[in-house]
Residue, then its C-alpha position, 0 to 999 in steps of 0.5 A: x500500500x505504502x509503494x502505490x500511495x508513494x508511487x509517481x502518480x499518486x504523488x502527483x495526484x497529492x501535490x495537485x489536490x493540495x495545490x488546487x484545494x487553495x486554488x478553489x478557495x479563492x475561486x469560491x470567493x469570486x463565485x460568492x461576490x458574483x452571485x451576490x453583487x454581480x462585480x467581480x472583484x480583481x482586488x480580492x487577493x490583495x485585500x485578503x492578504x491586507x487582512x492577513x497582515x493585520x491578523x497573522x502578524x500578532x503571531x509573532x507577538x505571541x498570540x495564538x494562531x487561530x485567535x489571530x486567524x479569527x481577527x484575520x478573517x473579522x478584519x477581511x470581512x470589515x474591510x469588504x463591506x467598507x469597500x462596498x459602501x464607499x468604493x462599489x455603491x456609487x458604480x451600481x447602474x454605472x457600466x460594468x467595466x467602471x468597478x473592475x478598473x475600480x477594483x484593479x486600481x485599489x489592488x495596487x493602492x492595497x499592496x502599495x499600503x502593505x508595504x509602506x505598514x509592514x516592511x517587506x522583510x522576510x518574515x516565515x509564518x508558522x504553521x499550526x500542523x506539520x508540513x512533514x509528509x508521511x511515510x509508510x513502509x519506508x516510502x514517503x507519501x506526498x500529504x501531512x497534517x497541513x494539506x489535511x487542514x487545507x482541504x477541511x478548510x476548503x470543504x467546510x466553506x463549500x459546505x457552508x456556501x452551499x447551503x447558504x445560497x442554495x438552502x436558506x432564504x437569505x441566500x435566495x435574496x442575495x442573489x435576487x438582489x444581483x440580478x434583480x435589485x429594483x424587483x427585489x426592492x418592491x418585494x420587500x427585500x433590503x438589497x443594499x443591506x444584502x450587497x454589503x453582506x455578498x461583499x462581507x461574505x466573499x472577502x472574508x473566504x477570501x482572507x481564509x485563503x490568503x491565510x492557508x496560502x501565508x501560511x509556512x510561507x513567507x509572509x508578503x504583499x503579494x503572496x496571493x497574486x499568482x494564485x488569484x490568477x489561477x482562480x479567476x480562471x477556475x471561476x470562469x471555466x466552472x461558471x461563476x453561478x456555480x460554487x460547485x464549477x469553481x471546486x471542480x475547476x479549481x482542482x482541475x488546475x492543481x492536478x493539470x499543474x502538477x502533472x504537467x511540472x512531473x511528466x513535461x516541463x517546469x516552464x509549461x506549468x504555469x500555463x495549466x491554468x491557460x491549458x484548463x481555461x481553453x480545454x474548459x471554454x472550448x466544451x463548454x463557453x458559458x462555463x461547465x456548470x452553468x445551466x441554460x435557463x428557457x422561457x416561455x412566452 
């Protein structure tokens, strides 16, 4: 058992899952913020990590990992639903391409404030489980009790996201307000309270997986920027209507990643998010998850 779990593919298979678990995350946060506001957020992973810079660095002032992952997560969430009262309200009604350059505008402005607060001196943060990989009968097995807290991560929030919009009656009009906020106002629903709520929601999922990515690693100002691009991708290629498509794809990328860096080159690998997104949108344009909707006159 040890020689097949340590075996090429099997590893590959683990490093994949490992990689596209993060990956997913940050895709589910997309999804959240696009089915509760219709905006898609280029600044999601610089915000997150801002959040995770005022949280994570009171571990090195001796407080508690997870009490800091609290205060990280809360901080994401505040700084998500300010955004969207000062930055993205006056933009509803305005052309859709007005809050993406908004938003990538803000991405820059962020990184630029974490840098000048925090100095970008190399900093580790610790981890709270192992990174050291297992073995069995001698061989090693490419997982550890860290990629087991990544991917708890990941499933709780699919869960939670899951039956939130699909379950509950506040799901239901959060995304009654993105699609449809001025018949939504005259049945009742307050959709300004529930627009800042997608914000608040999807930013502090994605400051959850600005922290599981820091984490172990060095903790800089642009940890997030070469994985939130693979999450837009997983987003787009899933259906940004679907949490499950942004899962899927989201997983997809890591194990094309991983596969591609083991059996083809180290130069190409960066492009599985690219070779996903092709593969993806030739199959199916609207997105793998999406569902065609038809009416009847």
């Amino acid at each position: 058992m040890g020689t097949f779990l340590a075996s090429r593919v099997m590893t590959d298979i683990f490093g994949g899952l490992a990689t596209g678990a993060v990956v997913a995350l940050i895709a589910l946060s997309l999804v959240i913020i696009w089915q509760s506001t219709h905006v898609l957020n280029f600044a999601q992973g610089a915000m997150g990590m801002f959040a995770t810079f005022v949280g994570m660095n009171l571990v090195f002032h001796g407080l508690n990992y997870w009490l800091c992952l609290v205060l990280s997560v809360v901080t994401g969430m505040v700084l998500g639903g300010v955004t969207e009262r000062v930055l993205i309200r006056p933009l509803y009604g305005k052309p859709e391409i007005n809050p993406i350059v908004v938003m990538i505008g803000f991405l820059g402005v962020i990184e630029a404030v974490i840098a000048s607060i925090w100095t970008t001196n190399i900093t580790m943060l610790p981890s709270p489980f192992s990174q050291i990989y297992y073995q069995s009968a001698g061989h090693t097995i490419l997982v550890s009790p860290f990629i087991f807290y990544e991917v708890a991560v990941v499933a709780a929030v699919v869960i939670a996201i899951a039956l939130l919009f699909r379950r509950t009656n506040l799901g239901l009009q959060m995304r009654a307000a993105a699609l449809a906020p001025e018949v939504s106002r005259l049945l009742g629903v307050r959709v300004g309270r529930l627009l800042t709520l997608g914000w608040i929601l999807s930013t502090g999922v994605g400051t959850l997986a600005a922290v599981v990515v820091s984490t172990g690693q060095v903790l800089a100002p642009t940890n997030m920027d070469g994985i939130f691009v693979s999450a837009f991708i997983a987003a787009a290629v899933g259906g940004l209507e679907s949490p499950l498509g942004a899962i899927v794809a989201g997983l997809a990328i890591g194990l094309t990643e991983q596969f591609i860096l083991d059996f083809w080159s180290t130069s190409i690998a960066p492009l599985s998010g690219v070779i996903v997104l092709v593969i993806g949108l030739s199959l199916r344009p609207q997105g793998l998850f999406t569902k065609h909707v038809s009416r009847r006159v």
